[in-house]
C-alpha positions in Angstrom: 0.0 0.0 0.0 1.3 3.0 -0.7 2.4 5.7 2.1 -0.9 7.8 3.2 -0.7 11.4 4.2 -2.7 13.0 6.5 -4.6 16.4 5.7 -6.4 18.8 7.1 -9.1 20.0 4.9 -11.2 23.1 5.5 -15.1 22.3 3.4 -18.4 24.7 3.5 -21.1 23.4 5.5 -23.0 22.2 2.3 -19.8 20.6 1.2 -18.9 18.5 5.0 -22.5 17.4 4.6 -22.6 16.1 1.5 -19.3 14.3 2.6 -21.0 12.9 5.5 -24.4 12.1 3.1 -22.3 9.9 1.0 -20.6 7.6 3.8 -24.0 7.8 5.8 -25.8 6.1 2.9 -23.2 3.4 2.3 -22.1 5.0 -1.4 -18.8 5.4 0.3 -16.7 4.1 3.5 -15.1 7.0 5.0 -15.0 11.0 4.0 -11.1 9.8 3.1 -12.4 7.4 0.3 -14.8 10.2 -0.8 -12.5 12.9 -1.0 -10.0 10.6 -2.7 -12.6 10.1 -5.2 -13.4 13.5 -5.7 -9.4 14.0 -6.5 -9.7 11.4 -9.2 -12.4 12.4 -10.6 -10.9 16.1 -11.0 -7.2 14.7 -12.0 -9.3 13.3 -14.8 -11.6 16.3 -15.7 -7.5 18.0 -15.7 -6.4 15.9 -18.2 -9.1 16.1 -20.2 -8.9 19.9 -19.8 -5.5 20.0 -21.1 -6.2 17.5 -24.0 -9.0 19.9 -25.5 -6.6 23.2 -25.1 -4.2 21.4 -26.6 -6.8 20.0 -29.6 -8.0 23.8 -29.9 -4.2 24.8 -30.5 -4.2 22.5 -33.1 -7.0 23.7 -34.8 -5.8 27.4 -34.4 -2.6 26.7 -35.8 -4.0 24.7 -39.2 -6.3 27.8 -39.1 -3.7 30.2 -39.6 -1.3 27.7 -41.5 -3.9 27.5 -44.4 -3.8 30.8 -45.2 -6.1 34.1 -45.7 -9.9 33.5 -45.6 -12.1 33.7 -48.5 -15.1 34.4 -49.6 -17.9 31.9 -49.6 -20.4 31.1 -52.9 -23.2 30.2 -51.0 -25.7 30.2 -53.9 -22.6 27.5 -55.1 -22.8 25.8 -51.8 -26.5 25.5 -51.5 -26.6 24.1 -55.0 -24.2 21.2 -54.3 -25.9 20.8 -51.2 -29.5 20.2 -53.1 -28.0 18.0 -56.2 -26.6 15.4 -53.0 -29.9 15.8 -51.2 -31.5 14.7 -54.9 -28.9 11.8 -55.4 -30.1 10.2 -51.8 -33.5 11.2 -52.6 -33.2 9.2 -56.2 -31.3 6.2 -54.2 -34.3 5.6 -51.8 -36.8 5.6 -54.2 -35.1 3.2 -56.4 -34.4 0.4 -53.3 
């Protein structure tokens, strides 16, 4: 087992008595094992944090990387859009 510390934690009342509400109805052991899970829980939420930053940099970067913006033909996209719609539509009623 590894080598426990002991802390001492300052909660809100609303916080202590949730602690207490989750050993009191048996989800947990001890307010140790609760607040242990609670770390775990937001080590996770961390990591995940930092994989989505890091995801967003990405994007950002191959945002910038492929050059200027330009301007979109939407009466071009709209038809493309509708002559695929029509191709799926033509599909189903031929199955």
């Amino acid at each position: 087992m590894q080598h426990v510390e002991k802390l001492s934690i300052a909660l809100t009342a609303e916080m202590a008595s949730a602690v207490r509400e989750a050993v009191r109805s048996g989800e947990y052991a001890s307010a140790s094992e609760v607040v242990r899970d609670a770390l775990r829980i937001w080590k996770a939420h961390q990591t995940a944090r930092a994989r989505e930053v890091e995801e967003l940099r990405r994007a950002w970067r191959e945002g910038v990387e492929s050059g200027p913006a330009t301007p979109l033909d939407v009466p071009k996209i709209k038809a493309k859009a509708r002559a695929a719609l029509a191709r799926q539509q033509d599909r189903k009623r031929r199955a």
